[in-house]
C-alpha positions as CSV (number, residue, x, y, z in Angstrom):
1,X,28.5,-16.8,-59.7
2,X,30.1,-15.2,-56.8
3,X,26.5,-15.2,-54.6
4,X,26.1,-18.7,-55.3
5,X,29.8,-19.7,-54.3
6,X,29.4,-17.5,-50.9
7,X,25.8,-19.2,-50.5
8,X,27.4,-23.0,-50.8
9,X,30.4,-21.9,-48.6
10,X,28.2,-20.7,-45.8
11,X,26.0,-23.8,-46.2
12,X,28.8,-26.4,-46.4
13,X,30.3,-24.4,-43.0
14,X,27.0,-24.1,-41.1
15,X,26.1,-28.4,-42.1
16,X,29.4,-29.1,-40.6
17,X,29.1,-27.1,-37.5
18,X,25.6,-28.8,-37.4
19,X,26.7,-32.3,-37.8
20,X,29.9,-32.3,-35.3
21,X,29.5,-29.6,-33.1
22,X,32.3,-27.5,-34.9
23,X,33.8,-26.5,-38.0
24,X,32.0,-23.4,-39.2
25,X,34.6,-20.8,-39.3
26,X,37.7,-23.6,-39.9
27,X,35.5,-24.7,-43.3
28,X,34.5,-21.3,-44.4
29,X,36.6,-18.7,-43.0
30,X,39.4,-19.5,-45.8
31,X,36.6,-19.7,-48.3
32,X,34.9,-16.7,-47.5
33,X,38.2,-14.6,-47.1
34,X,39.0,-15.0,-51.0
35,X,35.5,-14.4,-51.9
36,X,34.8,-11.3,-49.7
37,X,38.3,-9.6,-48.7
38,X,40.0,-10.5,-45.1
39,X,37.8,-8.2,-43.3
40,X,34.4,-8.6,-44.5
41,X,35.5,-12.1,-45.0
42,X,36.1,-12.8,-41.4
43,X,33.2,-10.4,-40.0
44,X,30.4,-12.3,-41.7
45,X,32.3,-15.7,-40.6
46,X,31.9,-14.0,-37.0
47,X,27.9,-13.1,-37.5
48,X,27.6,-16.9,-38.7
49,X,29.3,-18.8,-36.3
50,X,27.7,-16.1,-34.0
51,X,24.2,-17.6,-35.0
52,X,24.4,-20.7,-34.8
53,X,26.1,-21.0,-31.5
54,X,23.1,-19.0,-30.1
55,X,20.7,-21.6,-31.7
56,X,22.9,-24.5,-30.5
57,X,22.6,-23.1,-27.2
58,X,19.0,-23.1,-26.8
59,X,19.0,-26.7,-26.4
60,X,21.9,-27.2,-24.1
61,X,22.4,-24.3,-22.2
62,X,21.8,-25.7,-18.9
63,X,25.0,-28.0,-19.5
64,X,27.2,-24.6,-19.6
65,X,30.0,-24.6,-17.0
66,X,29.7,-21.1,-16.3
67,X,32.6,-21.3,-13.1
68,X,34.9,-23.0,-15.7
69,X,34.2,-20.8,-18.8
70,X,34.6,-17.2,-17.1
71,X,38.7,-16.9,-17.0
72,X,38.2,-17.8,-21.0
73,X,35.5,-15.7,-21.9
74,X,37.4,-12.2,-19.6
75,X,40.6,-13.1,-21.2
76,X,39.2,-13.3,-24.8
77,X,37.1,-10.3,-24.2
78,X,40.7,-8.5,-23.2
79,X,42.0,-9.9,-26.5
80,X,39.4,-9.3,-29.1
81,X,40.3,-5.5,-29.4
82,X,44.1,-6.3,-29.7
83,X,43.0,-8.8,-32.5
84,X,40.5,-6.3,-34.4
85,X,43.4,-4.3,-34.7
86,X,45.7,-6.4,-36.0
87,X,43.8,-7.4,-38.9
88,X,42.9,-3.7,-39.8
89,X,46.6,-2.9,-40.2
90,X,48.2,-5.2,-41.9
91,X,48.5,-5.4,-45.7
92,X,46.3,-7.7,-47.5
93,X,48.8,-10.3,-48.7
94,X,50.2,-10.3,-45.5
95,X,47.0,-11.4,-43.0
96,X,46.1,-13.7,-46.2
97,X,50.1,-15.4,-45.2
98,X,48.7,-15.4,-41.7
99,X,45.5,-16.4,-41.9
100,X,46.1,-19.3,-44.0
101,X,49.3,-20.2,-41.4
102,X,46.9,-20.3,-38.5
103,X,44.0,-22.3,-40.0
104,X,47.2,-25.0,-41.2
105,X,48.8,-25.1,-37.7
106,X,45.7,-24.9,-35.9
107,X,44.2,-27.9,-38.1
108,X,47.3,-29.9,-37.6
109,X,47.3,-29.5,-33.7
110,X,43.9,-30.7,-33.2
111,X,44.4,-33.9,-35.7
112,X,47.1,-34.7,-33.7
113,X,45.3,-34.1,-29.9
114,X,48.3,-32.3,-29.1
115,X,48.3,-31.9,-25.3
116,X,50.7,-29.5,-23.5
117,X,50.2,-29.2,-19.7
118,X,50.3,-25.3,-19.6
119,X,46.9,-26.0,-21.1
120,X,44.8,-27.1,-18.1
121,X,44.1,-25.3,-14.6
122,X,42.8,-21.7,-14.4
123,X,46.7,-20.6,-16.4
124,X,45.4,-23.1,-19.1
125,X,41.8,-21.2,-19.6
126,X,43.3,-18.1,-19.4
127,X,46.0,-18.7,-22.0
128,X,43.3,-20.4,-24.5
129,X,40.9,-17.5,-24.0
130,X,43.5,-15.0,-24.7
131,X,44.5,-16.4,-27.9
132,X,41.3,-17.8,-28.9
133,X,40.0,-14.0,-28.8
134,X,42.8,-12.6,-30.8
135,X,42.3,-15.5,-33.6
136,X,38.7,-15.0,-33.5
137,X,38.8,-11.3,-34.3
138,X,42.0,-11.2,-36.8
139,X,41.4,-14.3,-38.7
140,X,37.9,-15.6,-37.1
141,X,39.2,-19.1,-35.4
142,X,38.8,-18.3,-31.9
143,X,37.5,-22.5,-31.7
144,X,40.7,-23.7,-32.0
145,X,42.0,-22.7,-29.1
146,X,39.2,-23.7,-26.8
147,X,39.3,-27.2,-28.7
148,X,42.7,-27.7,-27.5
149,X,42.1,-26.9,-24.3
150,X,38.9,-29.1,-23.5
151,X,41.5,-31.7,-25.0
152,X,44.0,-31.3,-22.2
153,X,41.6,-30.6,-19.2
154,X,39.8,-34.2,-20.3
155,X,36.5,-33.0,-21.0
156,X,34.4,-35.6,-22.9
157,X,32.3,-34.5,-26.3
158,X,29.3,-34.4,-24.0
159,X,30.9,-31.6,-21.8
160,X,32.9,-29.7,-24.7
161,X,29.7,-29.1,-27.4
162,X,27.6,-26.5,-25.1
163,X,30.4,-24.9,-23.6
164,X,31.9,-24.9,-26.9
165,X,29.0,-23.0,-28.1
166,X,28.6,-20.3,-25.0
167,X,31.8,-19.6,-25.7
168,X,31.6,-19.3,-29.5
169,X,28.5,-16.8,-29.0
170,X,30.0,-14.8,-26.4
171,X,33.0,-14.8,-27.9
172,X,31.8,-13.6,-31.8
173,X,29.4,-11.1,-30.0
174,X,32.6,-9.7,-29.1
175,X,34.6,-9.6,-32.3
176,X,31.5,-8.1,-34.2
177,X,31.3,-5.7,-32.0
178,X,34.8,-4.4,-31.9
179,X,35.3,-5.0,-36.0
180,X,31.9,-3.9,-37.2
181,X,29.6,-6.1,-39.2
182,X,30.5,-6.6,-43.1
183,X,30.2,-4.7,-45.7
184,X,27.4,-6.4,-47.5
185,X,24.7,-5.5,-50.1
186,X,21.4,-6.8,-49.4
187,X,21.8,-10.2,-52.0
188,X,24.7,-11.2,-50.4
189,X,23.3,-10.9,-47.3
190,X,19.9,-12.9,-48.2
191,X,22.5,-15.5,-49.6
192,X,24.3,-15.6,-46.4
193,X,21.1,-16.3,-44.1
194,X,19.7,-18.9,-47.1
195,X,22.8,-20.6,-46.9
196,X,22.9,-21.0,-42.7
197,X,19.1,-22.5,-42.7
198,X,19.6,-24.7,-45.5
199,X,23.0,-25.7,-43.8
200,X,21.1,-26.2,-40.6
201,X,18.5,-28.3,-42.4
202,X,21.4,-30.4,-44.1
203,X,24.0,-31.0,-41.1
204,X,20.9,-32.2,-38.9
205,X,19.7,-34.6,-41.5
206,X,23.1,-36.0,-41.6
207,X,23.6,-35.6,-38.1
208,X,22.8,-39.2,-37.2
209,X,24.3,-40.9,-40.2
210,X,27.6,-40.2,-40.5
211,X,30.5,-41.0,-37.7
212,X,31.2,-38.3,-35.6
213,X,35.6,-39.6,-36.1
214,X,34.0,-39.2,-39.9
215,X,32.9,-36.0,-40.1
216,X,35.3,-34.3,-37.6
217,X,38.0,-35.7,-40.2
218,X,36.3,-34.3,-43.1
219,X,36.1,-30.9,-41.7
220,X,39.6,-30.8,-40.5
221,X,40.9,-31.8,-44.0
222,X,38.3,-29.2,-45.7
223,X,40.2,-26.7,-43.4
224,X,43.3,-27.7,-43.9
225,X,42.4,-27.3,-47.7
226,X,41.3,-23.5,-47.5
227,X,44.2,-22.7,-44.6
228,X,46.6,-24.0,-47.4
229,X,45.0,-22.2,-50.6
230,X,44.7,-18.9,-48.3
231,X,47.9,-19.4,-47.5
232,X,49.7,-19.7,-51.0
233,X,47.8,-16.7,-52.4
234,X,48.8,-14.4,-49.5
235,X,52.4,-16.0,-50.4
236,X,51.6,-14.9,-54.4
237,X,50.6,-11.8,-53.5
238,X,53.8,-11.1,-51.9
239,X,56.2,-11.8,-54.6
240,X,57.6,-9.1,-57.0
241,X,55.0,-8.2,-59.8
């Protein structure tokens, strides 16, 4: 039961991030981190997201802003470490609390295209790419963000998807790299890479038939689902047996 609830949580997340050009780790990160533990949890939400930036790139890497994405790529590279650590010391209960607080304010920010004009200019990219790397390592939501910030430097969907996915793939690199991959038998695993190819298969089939306003709005309310259920069990584990 378990393999085949971490199987459909890893296809839901990767036909998403398929279909809209993000959502992986906002759908499945919450998902995955009450199946598998916080930290094996968000590793294998790293590795995923990981892959299919990588395979989204292959198409439209030559749309990449390198100039622009440098300042956030160095500053979440100086973050990840700090973030990696974070997660490893805190008590279970307690990065549930924040993990589920992030995906919920994080979720609530972009549905509302909150703009803030510290976000823009090189201060803006280097205050994204800090933070992003830090939630990308702790609680594996480093697209957030980097979402926000494409919002208030008026990039257009065309501009945002393949730097969103340079920066996703450099930026996971990173995180499994610094937290180590997770600690995974060989079904789960197979379960895992089953679920990202069927969930490629799927998100491009519906790629062109449902809205892109649609979709984004399912997979922000999916999120905002999990960040609350993560949430109020990090809160349960907290109260007094």
């Amino acid at each position: 039961m378990a393999g085949l609830l971490l199987g459909g949580v890893v296809l839901l997340g990767a036909s998403v991030q398929w279909m809209t050009g993000m959502g992986f780790a906002l759908v499945a990160v919450p998902a995955l981190v009450l199946v598998l533990g916080p930290h094996d949890g968000v590793s294998l939400a790293n590795c995923g997201a990981g892959l299919i930036c990588l395979a989204g790139l292959a198409e439209g890497w030559r749309q990449v802003r390198l100039r622009s994405m440098v300042p956030l790529i160095v500053a979440a590279a100086c973050t990840v470490p700090l973030g990696a650590w974070f997660a490893r010391r805190l008590p279970e209960p307690v990065l549930l609390v924040t993990m589920g607080a992030l995906v919920t304010i994080a979720v609530l920010l972009l549905l509302r295209g909150f703009r803030l004009r510290a976000l823009t200019g090189l201060g803006g990219a280097v205050g994204a790419g800090a933070v992003g790397g830090f939630m990308n390592a702790s609680a594996g939501l480093g697209g957030p963000p980097m979402s926000l910030y494409a919002v208030n430097a008026g990039w257009t969907i065309r501009e945002f998807v393949p730097n969103a996915l340079f920066y996703g793939a450099v930026v996971n690199v990173f995180s499994v790299a610094t937290s180590g991959l997770p600690a995974l038998d060989a079904g789960r695993w197979a379960t895992a890479g089953a679920g990202l190819v069927a969930g490629a298969v799927v998100g491009r089939t519906l790629a062109g038939r449902v809205s892109e306003p649609r979709a984004r709005l399912l997979v922000l309310m999916l999120a905002l689902i999990g960040g609350a259920t993560t949430l109020l069990k990090g809160v349960w584990g907290l109260l007094p047996a």
